[in-house]
N, C-alpha and C positions, 0 to 999 in steps of 0.2 A: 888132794881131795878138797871139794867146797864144802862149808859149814862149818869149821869151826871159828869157836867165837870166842872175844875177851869174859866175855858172863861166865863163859865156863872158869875159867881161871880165877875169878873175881869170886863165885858161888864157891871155890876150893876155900879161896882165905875168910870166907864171913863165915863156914862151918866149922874154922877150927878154931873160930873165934865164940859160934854158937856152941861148941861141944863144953868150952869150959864151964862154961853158963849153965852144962847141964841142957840147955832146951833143944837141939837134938837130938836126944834120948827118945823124949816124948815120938818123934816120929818114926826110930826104927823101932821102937816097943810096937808101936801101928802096925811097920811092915811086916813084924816078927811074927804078930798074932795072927794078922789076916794068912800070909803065908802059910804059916803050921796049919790052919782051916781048911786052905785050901788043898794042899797037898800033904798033909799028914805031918807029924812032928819029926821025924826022920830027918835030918840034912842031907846025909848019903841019898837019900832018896827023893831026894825035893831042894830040887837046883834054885828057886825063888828062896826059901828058906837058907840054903846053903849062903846065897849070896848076901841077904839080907843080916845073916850072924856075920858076915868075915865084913859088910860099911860097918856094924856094929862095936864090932872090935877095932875096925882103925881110929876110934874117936873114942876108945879107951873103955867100951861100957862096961862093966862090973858081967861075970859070969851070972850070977843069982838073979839079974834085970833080964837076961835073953833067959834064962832057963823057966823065968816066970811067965815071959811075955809068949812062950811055946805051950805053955800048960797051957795058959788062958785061952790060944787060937785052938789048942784040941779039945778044949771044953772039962778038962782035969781043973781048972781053978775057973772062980765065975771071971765073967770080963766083959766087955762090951762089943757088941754085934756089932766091924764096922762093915758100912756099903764104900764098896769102891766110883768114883764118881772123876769124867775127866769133862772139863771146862776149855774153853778156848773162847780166844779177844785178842783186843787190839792195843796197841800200845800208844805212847808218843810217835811220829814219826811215820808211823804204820808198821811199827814192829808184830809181828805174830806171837802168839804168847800162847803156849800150853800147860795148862795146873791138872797133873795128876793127884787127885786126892784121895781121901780115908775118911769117912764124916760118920756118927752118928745120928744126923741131922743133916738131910739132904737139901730142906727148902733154907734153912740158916746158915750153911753152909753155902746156897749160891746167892740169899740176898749179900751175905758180906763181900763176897765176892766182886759182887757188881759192883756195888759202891767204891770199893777198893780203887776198881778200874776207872769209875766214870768220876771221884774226884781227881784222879789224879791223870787225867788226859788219855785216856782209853776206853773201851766198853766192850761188851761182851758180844761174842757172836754166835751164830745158830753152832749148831752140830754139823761136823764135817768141811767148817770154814777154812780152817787152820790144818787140822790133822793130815792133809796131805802134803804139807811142806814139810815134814818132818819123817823120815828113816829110823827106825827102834836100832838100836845097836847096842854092842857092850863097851864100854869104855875104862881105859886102867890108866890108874895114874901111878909112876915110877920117879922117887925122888934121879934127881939126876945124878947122884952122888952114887946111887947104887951099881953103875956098870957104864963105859962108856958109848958113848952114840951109837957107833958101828957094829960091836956086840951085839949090843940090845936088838938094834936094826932085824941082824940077823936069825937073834933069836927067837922072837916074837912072829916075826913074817913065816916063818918056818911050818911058824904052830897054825898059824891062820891066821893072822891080823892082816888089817887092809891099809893101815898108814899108822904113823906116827909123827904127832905133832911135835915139834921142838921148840917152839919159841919161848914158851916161859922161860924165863931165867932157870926156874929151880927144879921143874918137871917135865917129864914126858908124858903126852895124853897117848894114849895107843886105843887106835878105833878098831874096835872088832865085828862081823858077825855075830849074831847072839847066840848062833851054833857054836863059835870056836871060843866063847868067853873063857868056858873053863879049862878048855886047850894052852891060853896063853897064861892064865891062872898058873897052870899046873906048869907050865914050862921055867915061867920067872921061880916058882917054889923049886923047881929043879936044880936051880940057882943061888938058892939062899936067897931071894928076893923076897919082899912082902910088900906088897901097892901100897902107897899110901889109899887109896882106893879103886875100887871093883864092882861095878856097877853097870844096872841099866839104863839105854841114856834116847834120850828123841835128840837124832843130828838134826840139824835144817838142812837141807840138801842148798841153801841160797843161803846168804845172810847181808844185812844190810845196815850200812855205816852211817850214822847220823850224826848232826849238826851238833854243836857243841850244847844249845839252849836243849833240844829232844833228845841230846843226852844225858842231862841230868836229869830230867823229868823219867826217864824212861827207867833209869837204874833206881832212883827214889823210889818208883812205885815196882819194880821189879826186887826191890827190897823188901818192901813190905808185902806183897803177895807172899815171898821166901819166909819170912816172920809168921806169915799167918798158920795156926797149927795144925789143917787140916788139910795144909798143901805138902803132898811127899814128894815129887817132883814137879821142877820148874823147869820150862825151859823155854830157850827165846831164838831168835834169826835176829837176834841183834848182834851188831859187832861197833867196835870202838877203835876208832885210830890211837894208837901210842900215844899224840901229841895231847889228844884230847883228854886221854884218860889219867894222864899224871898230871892235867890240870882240875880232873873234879876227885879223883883220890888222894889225901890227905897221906 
């Protein structure tokens, strides 16, 4: 299958770098709220909700921060009204860049935005520029240590999944339908398994490998879009050759 990318791999290890920091939180308390707003405080009954508490807990959140963060979204505790708002631009290199966002501040949320993009060798494009390079999916992440290759294979494809990436060294990405997410959820839990995460994800259906100079600019500022705290999901058709990338990761 096309689209997967080194970002992906790379967004794994800077969240579980950002989860200790604490400044992750800030974003699933976002997802958690708006969620419960949307479709009721219920998990059993609101699968956005469901999935948003189980990224939450892979990154260790305290019980009493989701259970707050579900009050606030049903309006049992006061909170803040967020708009959901999605952005798309251009990168270094002409990488495609999608920011799904949570703002209470729609016009401050896209001037930072821009600037983001346009110092740092990118800019921003109309509506519907980008969004069609990209496929909604569900995607799970399975230390490798938890089952081996061919099990897993079997397992997952069973329940619905449509591939399974292996190259990380330490993880399996498994690409799902956004029908069968909770399918293969529910299959690894049959298992004893627990993802290191489970989530919704934009594949690029293409992705495109750049030059060593547009690959550091491109991760630089695709860093800092990830930093910014009104961005809940990122995603890019960028990709990195191996040579490149254990030359600008440390």
């Amino acid at each position: 299958m096309s689209g997967h990318s080194k970002w992906a791999t790379i967004k794994r290890k800077k969240a579980g770098i950002d989860a200790k920091r604490g400044k992750v939180f800030t974003k699933y308390i976002k997802e958690i709220s708006v969620a419960a707003r949307a479709g009721g405080g219920d998990p059993a009954a609101n699968p956005r909700l469901r999935t948003a508490i189980a990224s939450a807990k892979s990154v260790n959140m305290p019980a009493d921060n989701i259970e707050r963060a579900i009050k606030k979204g049903t309006g049992e505790l006061e909170g803040v009204n967020y708009e959901e708002v999605s952005y798309e631009g251009y990168g270094p290199g002409g990488i495609a860049i999608l920011m799904d966002s949570l703002t209470d501040n729609r016009n401050r949320t896209t001037g930072e935005l821009r600037h983001l993009l346009t110092k740092h060798g990118g800019r921003m494009a109309e509506a519907g520029s980008v969004q069609y390079m990209f496929t909604t999916k569900g995607q799970v992440v399975v230390p490798k240590s938890a089952m081996d290759e061919d099990t897993l294979l079997m397992l997952v494809l069973d329940a619905g999944a449509e591939d399974v990436a292996t190259e990380d060294p330490e993880s399996y990405e498994i690409t799902t339908p956004l029908s069968q997410l909770e399918s293969v959820k529910n299959a690894l839990a049959s298992k004893g398994i627990t993802p290191a995460s489970a989530d919704i994800a934009k594949v690029p259906q293409n992705t495109i490998t750049l030059s060593d100079k547009d690959a550091e600019l491109a991760l630089k500022l695709m860093e800092l879009l990830e930093d910014h705290d009104d961005v809940q999901r990122l995603s890019t058709n960028l990709d990195i050759s191996d040579e490149t990338l254990s030359r600008l990761q440390p």
